[in-house]
N, C-alpha and C positions, 0 to 999 in steps of 0.2 A: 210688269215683270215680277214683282213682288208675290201677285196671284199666283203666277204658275210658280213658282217657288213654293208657294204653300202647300199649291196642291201634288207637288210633287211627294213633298214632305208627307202628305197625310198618303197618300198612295202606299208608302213604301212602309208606313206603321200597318198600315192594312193587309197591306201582301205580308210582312215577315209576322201577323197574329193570324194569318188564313193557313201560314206554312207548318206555325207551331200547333193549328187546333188539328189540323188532318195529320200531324205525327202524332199527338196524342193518342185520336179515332182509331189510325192503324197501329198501334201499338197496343190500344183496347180492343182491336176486332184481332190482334193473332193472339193475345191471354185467353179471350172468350173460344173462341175456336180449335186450341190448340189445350186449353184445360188448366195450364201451368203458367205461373206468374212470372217465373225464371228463366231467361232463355239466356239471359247474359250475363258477367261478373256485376254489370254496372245496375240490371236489378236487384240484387243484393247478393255481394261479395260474400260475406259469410255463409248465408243459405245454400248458397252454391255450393259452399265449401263443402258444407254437413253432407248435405243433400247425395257429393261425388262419395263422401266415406259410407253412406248409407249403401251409395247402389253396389261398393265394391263388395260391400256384405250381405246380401240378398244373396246377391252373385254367386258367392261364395258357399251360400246356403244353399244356394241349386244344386249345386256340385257334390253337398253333404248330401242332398235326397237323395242323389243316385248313390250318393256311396254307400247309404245304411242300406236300398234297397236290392245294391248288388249284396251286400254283408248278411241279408235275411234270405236270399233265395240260397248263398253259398251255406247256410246254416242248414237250410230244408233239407239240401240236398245230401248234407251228414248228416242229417238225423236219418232220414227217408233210408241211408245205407247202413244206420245202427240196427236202424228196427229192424230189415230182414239180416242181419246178423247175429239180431238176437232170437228171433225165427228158426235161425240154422242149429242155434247150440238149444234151443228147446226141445227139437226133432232131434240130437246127441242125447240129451239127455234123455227123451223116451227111449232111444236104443239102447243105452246103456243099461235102463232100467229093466228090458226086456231080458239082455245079456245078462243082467245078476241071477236069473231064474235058474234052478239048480236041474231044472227039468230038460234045460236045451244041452245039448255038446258040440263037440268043440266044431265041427260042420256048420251050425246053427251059427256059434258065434264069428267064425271065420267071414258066412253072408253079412251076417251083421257090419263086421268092423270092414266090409268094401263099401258099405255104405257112408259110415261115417268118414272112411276119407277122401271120399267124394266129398263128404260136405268140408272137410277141412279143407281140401282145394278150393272150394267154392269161397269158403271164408275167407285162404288170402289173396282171391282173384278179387274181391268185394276191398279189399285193404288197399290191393295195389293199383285197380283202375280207377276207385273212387276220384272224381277230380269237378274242379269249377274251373272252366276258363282256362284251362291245361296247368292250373295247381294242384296238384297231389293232395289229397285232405288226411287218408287215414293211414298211410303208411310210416309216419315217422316224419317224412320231409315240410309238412307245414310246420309245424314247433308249435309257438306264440308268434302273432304280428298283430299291428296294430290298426282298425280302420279308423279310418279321418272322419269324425263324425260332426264337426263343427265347421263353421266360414273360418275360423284362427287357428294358430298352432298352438300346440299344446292339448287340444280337444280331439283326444283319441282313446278309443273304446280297444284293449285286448282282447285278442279271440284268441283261444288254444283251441287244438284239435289233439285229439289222442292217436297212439298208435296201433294198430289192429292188428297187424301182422303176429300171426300165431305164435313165431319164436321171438317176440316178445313180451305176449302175453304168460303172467303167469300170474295162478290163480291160489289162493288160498282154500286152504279145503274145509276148513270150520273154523271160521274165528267166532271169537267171543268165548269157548271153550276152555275151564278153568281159568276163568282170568285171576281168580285169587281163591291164596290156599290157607288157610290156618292148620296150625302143626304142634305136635306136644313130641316132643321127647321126654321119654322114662327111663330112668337109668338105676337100676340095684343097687344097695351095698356091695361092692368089691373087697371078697376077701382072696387069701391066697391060693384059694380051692375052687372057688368057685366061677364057672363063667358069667356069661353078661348077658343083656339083648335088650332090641332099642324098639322102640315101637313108635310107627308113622300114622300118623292119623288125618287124615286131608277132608275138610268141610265138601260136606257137598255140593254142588254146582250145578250148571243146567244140563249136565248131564250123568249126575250122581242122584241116584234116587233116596240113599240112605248114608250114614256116615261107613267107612270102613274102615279096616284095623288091620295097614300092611305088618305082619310079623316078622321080624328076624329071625334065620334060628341062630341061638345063643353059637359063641363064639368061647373055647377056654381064653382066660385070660388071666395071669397074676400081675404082682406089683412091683414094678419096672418095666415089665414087657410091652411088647407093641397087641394093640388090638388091633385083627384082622382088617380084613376088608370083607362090606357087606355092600345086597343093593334086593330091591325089592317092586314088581312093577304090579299094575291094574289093570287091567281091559276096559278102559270105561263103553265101549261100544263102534268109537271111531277112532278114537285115539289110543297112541296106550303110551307110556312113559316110564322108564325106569326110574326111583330115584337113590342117587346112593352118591359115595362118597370115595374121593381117592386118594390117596396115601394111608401113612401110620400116625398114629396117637400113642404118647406115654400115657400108663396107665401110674398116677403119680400114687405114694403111701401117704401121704397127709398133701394138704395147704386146698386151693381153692378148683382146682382142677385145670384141665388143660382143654383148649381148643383144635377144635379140624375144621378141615374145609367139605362140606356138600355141596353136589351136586346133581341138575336136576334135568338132564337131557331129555326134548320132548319129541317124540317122534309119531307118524300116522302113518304106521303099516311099512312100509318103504323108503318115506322122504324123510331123513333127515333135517331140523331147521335151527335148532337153536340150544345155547345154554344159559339156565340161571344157575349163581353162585350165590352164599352166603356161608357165615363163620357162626359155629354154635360153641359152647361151652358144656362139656359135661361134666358135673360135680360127681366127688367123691363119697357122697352122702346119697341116702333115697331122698328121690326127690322125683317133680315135675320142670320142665322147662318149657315154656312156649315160645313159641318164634314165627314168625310170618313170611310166607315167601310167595314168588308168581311162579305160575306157569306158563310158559310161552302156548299161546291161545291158537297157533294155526301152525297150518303147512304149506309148503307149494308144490302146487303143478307147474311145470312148462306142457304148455296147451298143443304144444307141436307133439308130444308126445302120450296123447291118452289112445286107449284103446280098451276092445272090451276081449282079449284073449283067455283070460281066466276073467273070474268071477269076482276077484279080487284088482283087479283091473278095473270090471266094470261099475264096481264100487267106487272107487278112486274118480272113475269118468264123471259118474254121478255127480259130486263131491266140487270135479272141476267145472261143468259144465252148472254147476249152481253160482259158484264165483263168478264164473266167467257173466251169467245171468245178470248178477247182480252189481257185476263192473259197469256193464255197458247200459244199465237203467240209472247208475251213475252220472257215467260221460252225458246218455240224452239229456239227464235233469241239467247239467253244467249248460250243454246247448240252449236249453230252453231257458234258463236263466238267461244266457246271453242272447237270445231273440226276445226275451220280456224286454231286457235294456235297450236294444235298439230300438223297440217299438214306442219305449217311451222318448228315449231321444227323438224319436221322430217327432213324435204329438209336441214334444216340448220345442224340436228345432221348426215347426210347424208356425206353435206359439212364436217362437220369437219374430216369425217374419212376419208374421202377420203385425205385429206393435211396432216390428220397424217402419214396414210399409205405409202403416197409418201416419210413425212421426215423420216419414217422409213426405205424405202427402199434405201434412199439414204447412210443410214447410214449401211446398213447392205447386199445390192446387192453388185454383185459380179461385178465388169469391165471387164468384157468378154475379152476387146479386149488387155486389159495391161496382164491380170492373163493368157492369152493366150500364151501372150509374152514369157512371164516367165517362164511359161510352156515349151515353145520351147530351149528357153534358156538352161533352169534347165536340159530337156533331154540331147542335143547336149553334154553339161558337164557331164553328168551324162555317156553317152557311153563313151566319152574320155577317160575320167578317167578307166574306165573299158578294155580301150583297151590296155591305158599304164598300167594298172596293169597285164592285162595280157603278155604284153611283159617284165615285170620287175619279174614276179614269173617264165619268160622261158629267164632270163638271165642267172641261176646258169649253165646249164646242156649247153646254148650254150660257154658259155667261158671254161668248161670242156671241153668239143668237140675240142675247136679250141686249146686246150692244150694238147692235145691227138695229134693233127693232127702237130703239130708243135714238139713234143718229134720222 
């Protein structure tokens, strides 16, 4: 009786090491087969852990490709409707150019300007159907917004778009234009006979070929009375500007003298744009005084409004249609900045998945060549065990046998 107790006992260590070597084997043959070491918490709880935050972020990174490559074709497609707008107001500009010609009349120019409001139509038909995806691009209604350029928040790239629409474009007609003036004031001896005169003197500039010497003509004046009011202008060629000064001055009999106010209103032809002010001092003694002032450097068009009907018109056109030129190789430059940015976010959100995927897969690929091992191992053990179980379930019937042979 004892026997078969024995052999029970060894049976049942053989059967539950035959059971453990083929869960080993198949648990080594789906790592090998299936690439990843990880299928469940209980092969490592952590790994697992990292491994789920890694894939929400690839994930996530997926989602960013499309969103920079939907953000780079919406960018094309504003540049692509800058460029033939800037096309439009090039062909304005040869017309107007043609309109300045003293040789055409007004028939001549009348052809002309159905042309270019055609192209003004055309310009804010280009404004108001521009769109991506039935977003509005050039007309005012996109602003600033922001694409998602990252898996997290916070990782958003600003896109502005400009406005196109004519009546709101307005264009400056020459800037850079006297940006700065140096200035002497000369002022006489003041006696009770005699009058006065002030003399303007403005540095040259990029478009002053030599210095000039605005004159006043002299004004009577004695001492207590008020001195008039003067003003004195230039044609620099585009511009032209009064400069003068308004109200009265006591003209004092002794002490340090007294101040006025000038002023320096700058105008181009038609438009009106601005004022600079400053306070001078003029002595009672001959003397010199210098003083430093700006002149307001541009003007504007509203671009809804140019035409070439006079000559003077189509100077002005000219003038707008350079602005305008030179607005909208602005805005592309803005665009194309912001498609270098996304292009590099991409290479860089490229970069990052790729470092993630690798610490991914280091956490989560399989070692081929150890799980192989094991593999090998786990079998070799796994038949053992099978063979001594099978010589331990055909021990009963041989030790009967040899007990039979021996009675």
């Amino acid at each position: 009786m004892s026997g078969i107790i024995f052999n029970s006992y060894q049976q049942s260590v053989f059967s539950n090491q035959t059971k453990v070597q083929q869960s080993f084997v198949a648990d080594s043959s789906t790592k090998i087969t299936s690439g990843q070491r990880i299928h469940s918490a209980g092969d490592d709880a952590a790994g697992l852990q990292l491994s789920n935050r890694l894939n929400f972020q690839t994930s996530g990174m997926n989602v960013s490709f499309r969103n920079i490559n939907e953000g780079l074709s919406m960018l094309e497609v504003a540049d692509a409707a800058i460029e033939e707008s800037t096309s439009i107001f090039q062909r304005v500009r040869e017309l107007a150019v043609r309109a300045s010609n003293g040789s055409l009349g007004q028939t001549e120019r009348d052809s002309i300007q159905v042309e270019i409001t055609a192209l003004k139509d055309e310009l804010d038909r280009i404004s108001e159907t521009t769109s991506f995806g039935g977003e509005k691009l050039l007309n005012g209604a996109f602003g600033s917004k922001t694409l998602q350029v990252g898996a997290d928040a916070g990782e958003g790239l600003s896109i502005t778009m400009p406005d196109l629409t004519l009546d709101k474009m307005t264009m400056n007609s020459d800037p850079e234009l006297f940006k700065n003036a140096n200035s002497y004031f000369s002022v006489k001896d003041v006696t009770s006979a005699e009058g006065d005169y002030i003399i303007w003197e403005v540095e040259k500039g990029p478009l002053i070929d030599n210095w000039i010497q605005l004159n006043v003509p002299s004004d009577t004046a004695t001492y207590g009375s008020d001195f008039g009011y003067w003003n004195a202008s230039y044609d620099g060629g585009n511009t032209w500007g009064a400069i003068m000064y308004y109200g009265d001055f006591l003209i004092p009999s002794e002490g340090s003298g007294d101040s006025f106010l000038v002023r320096a209103p700058t105008y181009d032809d038609n438009t009106y744009e601005g004022n600079e002010s400053f306070a001078l001092t003029i002595q009672t003694i001959g003397g010199e005084l210098r003083a430093q002032g700006h002149i307001i450097d541009d003007a504007d068009y509203d671009m809804k409004d140019i035409n070439v009907n006079t000559m003077d018109d189509a100077q002005n056109t000219i003038n707008a249609a350079d602005g305008a030129i030179r607005y909208l190789d602005q805005e592309r430059s803005k665009i194309a900045a912001t498609q270098n940015k996304l292009e590099h976010s991409l290479n860089n959100l490229a970069e990052n998945q790729t470092n993630i995927e690798t610490a991914k897969g280091k956490i989560l690929d399989t070692d081929l060549a150890k799980e192989t091992s094991k593999y090998t191992l786990h079998t070799m053990l796994q038949n053992a065990s099978s063979a001594v179980l099978s010589q331990a379930k055909n021990l009963p019937a041989n030790r009967l046998q040899l007990m039979r042979q021996l009675s």
